[in-house]
C-alpha positions as CSV (number, residue, x, y, z in Angstrom):
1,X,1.0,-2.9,0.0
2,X,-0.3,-3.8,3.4
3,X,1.1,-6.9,4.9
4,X,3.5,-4.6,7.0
5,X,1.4,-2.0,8.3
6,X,-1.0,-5.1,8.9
7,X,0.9,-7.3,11.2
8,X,3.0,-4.3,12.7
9,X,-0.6,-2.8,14.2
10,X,-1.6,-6.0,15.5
11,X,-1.4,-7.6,18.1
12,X,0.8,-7.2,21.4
13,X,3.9,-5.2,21.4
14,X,6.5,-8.4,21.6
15,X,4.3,-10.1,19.2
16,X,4.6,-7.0,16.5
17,X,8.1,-7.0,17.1
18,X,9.0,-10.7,16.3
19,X,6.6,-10.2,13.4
20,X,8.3,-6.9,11.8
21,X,11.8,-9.5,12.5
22,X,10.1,-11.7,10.4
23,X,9.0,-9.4,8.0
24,X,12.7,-7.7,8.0
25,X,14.5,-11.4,7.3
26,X,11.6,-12.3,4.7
27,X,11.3,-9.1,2.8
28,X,14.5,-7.0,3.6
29,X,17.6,-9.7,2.5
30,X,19.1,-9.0,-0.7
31,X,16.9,-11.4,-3.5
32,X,19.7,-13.8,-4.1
33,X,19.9,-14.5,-0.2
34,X,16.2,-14.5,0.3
35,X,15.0,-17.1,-2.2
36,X,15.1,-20.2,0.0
37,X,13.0,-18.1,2.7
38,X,10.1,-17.2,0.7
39,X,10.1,-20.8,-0.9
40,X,10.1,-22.1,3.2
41,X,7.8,-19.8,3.7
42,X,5.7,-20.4,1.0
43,X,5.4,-23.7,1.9
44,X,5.0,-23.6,5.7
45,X,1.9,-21.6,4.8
46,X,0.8,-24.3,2.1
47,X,0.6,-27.0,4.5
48,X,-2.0,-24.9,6.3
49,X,-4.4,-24.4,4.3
50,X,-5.9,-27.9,5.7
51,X,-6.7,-26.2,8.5
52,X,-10.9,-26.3,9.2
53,X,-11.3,-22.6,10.7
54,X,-12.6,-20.2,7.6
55,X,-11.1,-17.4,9.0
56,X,-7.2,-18.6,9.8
57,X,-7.4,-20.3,6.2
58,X,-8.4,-16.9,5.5
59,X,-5.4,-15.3,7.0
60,X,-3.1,-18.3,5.7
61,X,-4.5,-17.4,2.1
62,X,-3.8,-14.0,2.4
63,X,-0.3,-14.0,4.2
64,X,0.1,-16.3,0.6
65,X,-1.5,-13.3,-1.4
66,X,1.4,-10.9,0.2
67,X,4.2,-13.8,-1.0
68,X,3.1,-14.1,-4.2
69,X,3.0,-10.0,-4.5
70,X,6.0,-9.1,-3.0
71,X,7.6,-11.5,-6.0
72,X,5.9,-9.8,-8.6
73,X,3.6,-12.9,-9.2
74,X,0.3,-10.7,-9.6
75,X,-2.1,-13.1,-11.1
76,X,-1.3,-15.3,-7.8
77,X,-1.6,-12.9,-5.5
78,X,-4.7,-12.0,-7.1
79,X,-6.1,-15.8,-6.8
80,X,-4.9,-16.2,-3.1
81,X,-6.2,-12.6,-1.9
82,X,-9.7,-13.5,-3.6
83,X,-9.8,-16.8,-2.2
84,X,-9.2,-15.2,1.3
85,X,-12.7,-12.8,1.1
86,X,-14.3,-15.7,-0.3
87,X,-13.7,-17.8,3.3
88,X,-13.7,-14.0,5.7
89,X,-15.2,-11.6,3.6
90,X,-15.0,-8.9,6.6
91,X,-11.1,-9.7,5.9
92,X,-10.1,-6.0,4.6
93,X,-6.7,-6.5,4.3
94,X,-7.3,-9.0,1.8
95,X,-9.9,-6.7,0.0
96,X,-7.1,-3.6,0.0
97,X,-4.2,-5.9,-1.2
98,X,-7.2,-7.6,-3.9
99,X,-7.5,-4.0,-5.2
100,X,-3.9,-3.3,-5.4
101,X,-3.5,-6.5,-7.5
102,X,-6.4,-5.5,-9.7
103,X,-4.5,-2.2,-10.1
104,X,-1.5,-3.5,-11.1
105,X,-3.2,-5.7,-13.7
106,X,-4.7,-2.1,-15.1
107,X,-8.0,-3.5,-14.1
108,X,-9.1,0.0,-13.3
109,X,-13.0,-1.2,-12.4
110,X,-12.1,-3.6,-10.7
111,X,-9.9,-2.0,-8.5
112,X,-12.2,1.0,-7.4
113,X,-14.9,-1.1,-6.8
114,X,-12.7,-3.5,-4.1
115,X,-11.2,-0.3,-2.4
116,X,-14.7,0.7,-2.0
117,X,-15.9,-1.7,-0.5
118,X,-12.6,-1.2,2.0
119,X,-13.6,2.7,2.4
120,X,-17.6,1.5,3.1
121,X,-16.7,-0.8,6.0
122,X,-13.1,1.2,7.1
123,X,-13.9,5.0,5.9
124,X,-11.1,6.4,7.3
125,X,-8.3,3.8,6.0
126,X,-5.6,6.5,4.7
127,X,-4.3,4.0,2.8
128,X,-7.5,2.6,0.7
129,X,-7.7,6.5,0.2
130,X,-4.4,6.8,-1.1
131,X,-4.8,4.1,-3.6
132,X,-7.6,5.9,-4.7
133,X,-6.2,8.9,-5.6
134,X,-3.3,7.5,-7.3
135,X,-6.1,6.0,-9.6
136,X,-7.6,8.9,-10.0
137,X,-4.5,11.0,-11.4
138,X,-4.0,7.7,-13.5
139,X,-7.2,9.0,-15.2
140,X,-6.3,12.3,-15.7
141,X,-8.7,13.3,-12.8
142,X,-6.2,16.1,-11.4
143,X,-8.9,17.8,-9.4
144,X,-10.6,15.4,-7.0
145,X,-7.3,13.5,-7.0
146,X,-5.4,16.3,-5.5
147,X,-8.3,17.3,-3.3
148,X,-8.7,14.1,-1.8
149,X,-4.7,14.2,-0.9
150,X,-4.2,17.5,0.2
151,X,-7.4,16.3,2.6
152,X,-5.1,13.3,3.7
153,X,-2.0,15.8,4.2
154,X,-4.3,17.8,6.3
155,X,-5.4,15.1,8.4
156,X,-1.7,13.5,9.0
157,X,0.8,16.6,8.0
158,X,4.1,15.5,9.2
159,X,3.2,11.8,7.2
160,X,6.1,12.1,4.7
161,X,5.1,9.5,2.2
162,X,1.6,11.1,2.3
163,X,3.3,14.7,1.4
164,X,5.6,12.9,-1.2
165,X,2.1,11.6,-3.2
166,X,0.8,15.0,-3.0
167,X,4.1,16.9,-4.1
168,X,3.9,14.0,-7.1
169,X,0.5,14.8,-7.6
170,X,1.1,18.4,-8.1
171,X,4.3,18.0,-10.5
172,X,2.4,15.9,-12.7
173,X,-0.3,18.5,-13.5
174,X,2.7,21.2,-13.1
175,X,0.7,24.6,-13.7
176,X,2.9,27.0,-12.1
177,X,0.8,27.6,-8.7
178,X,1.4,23.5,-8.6
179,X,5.1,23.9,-8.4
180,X,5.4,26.7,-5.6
181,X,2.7,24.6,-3.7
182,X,5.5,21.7,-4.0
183,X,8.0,24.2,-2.7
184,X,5.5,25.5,0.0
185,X,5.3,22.2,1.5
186,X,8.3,21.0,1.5
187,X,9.0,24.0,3.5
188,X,6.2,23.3,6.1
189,X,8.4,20.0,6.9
190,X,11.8,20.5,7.7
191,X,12.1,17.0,8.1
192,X,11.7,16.7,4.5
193,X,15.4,17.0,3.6
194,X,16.1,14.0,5.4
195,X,13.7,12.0,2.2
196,X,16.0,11.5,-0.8
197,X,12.4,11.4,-3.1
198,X,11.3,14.8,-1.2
199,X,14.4,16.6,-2.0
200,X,14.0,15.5,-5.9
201,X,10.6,16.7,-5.1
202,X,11.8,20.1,-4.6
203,X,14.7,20.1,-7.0
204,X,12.2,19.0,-9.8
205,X,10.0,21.9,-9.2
206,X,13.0,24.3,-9.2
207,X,14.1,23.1,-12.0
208,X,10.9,23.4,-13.7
């Protein structure tokens, strides 16, 4: 999902700050606490879409799009993420986060084609790229998929959550050259034992 990398790369430093806050008290409280905050929230965004300027009811419709998803309410997110490209359709966060709601609906087509359309306009957006591998090993398409991350790991090696889809990658196909790659580059990062996931990483392909 993109909303935090989003708002935490824009702007000026105090404004990313008070917006990660924001982030932190909207998407970090325990569920129970947090319910009256997305439903403020919610609204407070609601109320905006009056607004005349296509491109901040745009951004209104998909900081919406990033409400709805972070509750699990796909189909929504879907609607308010599509109706944000229709007013700014240079808007790419909208088109990544449209894609990601396509592929969690298994609308497989649909999702490839939105991401690239992200990759055509942004070509080097890791993130787009990501996605797309995922989808790829979702189809069984071991080869390119792993290609394309080990060519994301290369650009961006010390990127543990990069390294972590790539160690995932390899334990799905789990031939065993896959598994002592895994071990391999777990021990190119000796940060990686501070990553709980990592270290199952490794202790999967042990144990394998």
């Amino acid at each position: 999902r993109w909303h935090a990398t989003a708002h935490a790369d824009g702007g000026k430093a105090g404004v990313g700050a008070r917006r990660l806050r924001a982030h932190g008290h909207l998407y970090g409280a325990p569920p129970d606490d947090n319910q009256a905050r997305w439903k403020a929230e919610e609204e407070r965004h609601l109320s905006r879409l009056a607004q005349d300027d296509p491109r901040l009811k745009s951004l209104t419709s998909y900081n919406l799009g990033c409400l709805a998803l972070n509750q699990d309410e796909i189909l929504e997110a879907r609607m308010h993420f599509a109706e944000a490209l229709r007013l700014d359709p240079e808007n790419l966060l909208a088109r990544h986060n449209l894609a990601y709601a396509h592929e969690l609906m298994a609308e497989l087509d649909e999702a490839k084609a939105e991401y690239g359309k992200v990759l055509a306009q942004y070509p080097g957006c890791a993130l787009t790229r990501l996605n797309l591998a995922q989808l790829k090993l979702l189809e069984g398409d071991y080869e390119r998929a792993l290609e394309d991350l080990r060519t994301l790991h290369g650009e961006d090696s010390e990127n543990a959550g990069i390294l972590l889809y790539l160690c995932r990658g390899l334990l799905l196909r789990g031939s065993t050259r896959d598994l002592e790659e895994v071990i391999e580059l777990l021990d190119s990062l000796p940060e990686a034992e501070r990553y709980l996931d990592l270290r199952e990483c490794r202790a999967y392909a042990l144990f394998m």
